[in-house]
Structures are given as C-alpha cells and as structure tokens.
C-alpha positions as CSV (number, residue, x, y, z in Angstrom):
1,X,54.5,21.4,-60.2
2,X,54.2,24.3,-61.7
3,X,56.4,27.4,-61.2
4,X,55.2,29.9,-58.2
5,X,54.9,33.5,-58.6
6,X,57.9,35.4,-57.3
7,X,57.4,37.2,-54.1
8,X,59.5,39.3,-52.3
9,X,60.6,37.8,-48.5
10,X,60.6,40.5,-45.9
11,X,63.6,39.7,-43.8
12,X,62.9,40.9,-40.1
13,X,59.5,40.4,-39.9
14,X,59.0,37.7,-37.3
15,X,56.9,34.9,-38.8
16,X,53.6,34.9,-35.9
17,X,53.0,35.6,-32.8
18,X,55.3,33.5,-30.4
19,X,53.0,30.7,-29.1
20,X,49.8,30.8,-31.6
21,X,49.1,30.2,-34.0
22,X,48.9,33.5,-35.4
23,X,51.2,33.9,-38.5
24,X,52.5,37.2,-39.9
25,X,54.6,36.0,-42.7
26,X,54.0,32.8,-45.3
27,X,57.1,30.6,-46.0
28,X,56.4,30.6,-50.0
29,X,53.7,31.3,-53.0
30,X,50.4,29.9,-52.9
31,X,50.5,26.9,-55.7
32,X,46.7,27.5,-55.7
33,X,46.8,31.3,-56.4
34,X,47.5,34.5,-54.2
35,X,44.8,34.9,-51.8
36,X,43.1,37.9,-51.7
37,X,43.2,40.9,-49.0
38,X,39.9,41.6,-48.0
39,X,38.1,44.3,-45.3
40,X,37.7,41.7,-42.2
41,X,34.9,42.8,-39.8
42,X,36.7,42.9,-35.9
43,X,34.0,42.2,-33.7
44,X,34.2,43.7,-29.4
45,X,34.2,39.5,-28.3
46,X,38.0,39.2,-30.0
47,X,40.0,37.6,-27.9
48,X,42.8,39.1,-26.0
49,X,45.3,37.4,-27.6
50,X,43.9,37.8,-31.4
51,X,44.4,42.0,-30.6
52,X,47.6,41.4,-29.5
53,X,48.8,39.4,-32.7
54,X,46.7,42.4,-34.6
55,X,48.8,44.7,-32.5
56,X,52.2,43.0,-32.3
57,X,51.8,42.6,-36.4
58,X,51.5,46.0,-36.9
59,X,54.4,47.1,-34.9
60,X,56.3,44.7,-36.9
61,X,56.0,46.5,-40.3
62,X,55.7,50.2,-38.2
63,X,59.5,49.3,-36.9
64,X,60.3,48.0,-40.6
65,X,58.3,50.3,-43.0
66,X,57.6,53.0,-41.4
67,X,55.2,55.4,-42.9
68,X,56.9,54.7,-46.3
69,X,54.8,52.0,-48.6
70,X,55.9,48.8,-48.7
71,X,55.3,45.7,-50.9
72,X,52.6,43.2,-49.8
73,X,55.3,40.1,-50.4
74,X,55.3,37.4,-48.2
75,X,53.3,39.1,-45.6
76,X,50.3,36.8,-44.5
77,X,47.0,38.0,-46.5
78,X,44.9,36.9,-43.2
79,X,46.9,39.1,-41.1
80,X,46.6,42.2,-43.6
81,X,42.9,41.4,-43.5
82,X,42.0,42.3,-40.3
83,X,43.8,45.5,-40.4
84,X,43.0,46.5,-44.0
85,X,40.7,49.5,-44.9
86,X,41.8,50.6,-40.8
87,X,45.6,50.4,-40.4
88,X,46.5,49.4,-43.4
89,X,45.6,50.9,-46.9
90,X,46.5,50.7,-50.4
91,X,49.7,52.7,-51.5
92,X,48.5,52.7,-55.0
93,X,45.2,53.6,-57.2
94,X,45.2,50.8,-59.1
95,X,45.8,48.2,-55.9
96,X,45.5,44.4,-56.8
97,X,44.3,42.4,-53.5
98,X,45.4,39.5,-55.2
99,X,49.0,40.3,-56.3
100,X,52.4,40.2,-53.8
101,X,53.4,43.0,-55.7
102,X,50.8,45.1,-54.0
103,X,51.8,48.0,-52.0
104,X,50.6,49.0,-49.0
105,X,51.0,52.0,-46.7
106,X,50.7,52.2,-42.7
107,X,48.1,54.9,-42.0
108,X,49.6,56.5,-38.8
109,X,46.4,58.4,-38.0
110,X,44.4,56.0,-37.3
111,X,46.8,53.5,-36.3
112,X,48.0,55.8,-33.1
113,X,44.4,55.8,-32.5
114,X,43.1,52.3,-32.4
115,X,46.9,50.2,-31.6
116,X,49.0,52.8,-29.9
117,X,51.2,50.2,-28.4
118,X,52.4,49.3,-31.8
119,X,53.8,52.7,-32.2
120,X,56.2,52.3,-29.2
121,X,59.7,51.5,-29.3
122,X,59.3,48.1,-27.3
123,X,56.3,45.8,-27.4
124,X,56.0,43.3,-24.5
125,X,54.1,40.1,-25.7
C-alpha cells in the first residue's frame, strides 16, 4: 500500500453528528487522493437535521478555531463543502482544495447571519 499523505488530526472536534450519519472528521488519508472542497449548492427542501449537522459542524471549529485560520486536516471535505464560499473561506491566496494543508478561516459575518446558534456557548442537538 502505498504511503498516505500526512494530515494533521484535530483533537476535539467530534467526529459527526451523534446519530447520522453526518461526519465532521475522517479517521485517515484518502489512499485514492484528497478529495477536493468544492462550493455545494444548499437548496430551501434541506432537511432539518442536514442544517443542524451544517450548524452543529460549524460550532465545532467556532469553539476550536475561532476567528483565527486553521488547517483543513482531517476535517471531512463533504462537510467543508456545504459551508465553503458562505461560512467558510480560504485563509490563503494561493488555496489548494485538494491539499490537508489548506487553511481555512471562519467568516463571522456571515456566519452570525445565516447559523447564529453556532456562535453560542451551548448547542443543544
């Protein structure tokens, strides 16, 4: 097998939403390659439950991060997707969607605006 790329492991970011299937976190590398973040399209007929996992992810890195940039690691590129462009943004010009070196940033603005739960101290899920 041959040798996966290293990747930083975020310790305190829980690995999904508790009783989905909704993951926040990925255990190791991809053997196939680092999938790519990419602008995902939220439609109004989301489910309840896929806002809260869009919701309770975000509060997760607010609580850890911050507003200070942070390295994509072992953060799930699924997850990232559905927030990225919004929520999320690159931290750096020259941003790689492919690399788990990436950095992000939390854009607070518009976070407080469309998830302002995520911003609280305690999030009930």
């Amino acid at each position: 097998m041959a040798k996966l790329p290293e990747m930083t492991k975020h310790r305190g970011i829980p690995s999904g939403l508790p009783g989905t299937g909704f993951q926040f976190t990925i255990r190791r590398a991809n053997p196939r390659g680092v999938t790519a973040i990419i602008k995902r399209q939220r439609m109004a007929d989301r489910t309840p439950t896929e806002k809260l996992a869009d919701t309770a992810f975000l509060h997760a890195l607010w609580h850890k991060f911050g507003d200070e940039p942070f390295e994509r690691g072992n953060l799930d590129a699924g997850r990232i997707s559905w927030l990225f462009g919004r929520e999320i943004v690159p931290a750096e010009e020259s941003f790689d969607p492919q690399s788990y070196t990436a950095m992000l940033r939390i854009d607070e603005r518009v976070g407080r605006v469309s998830m302002p739960d995520a911003f609280e101290d305690v999030l009930e899920v």
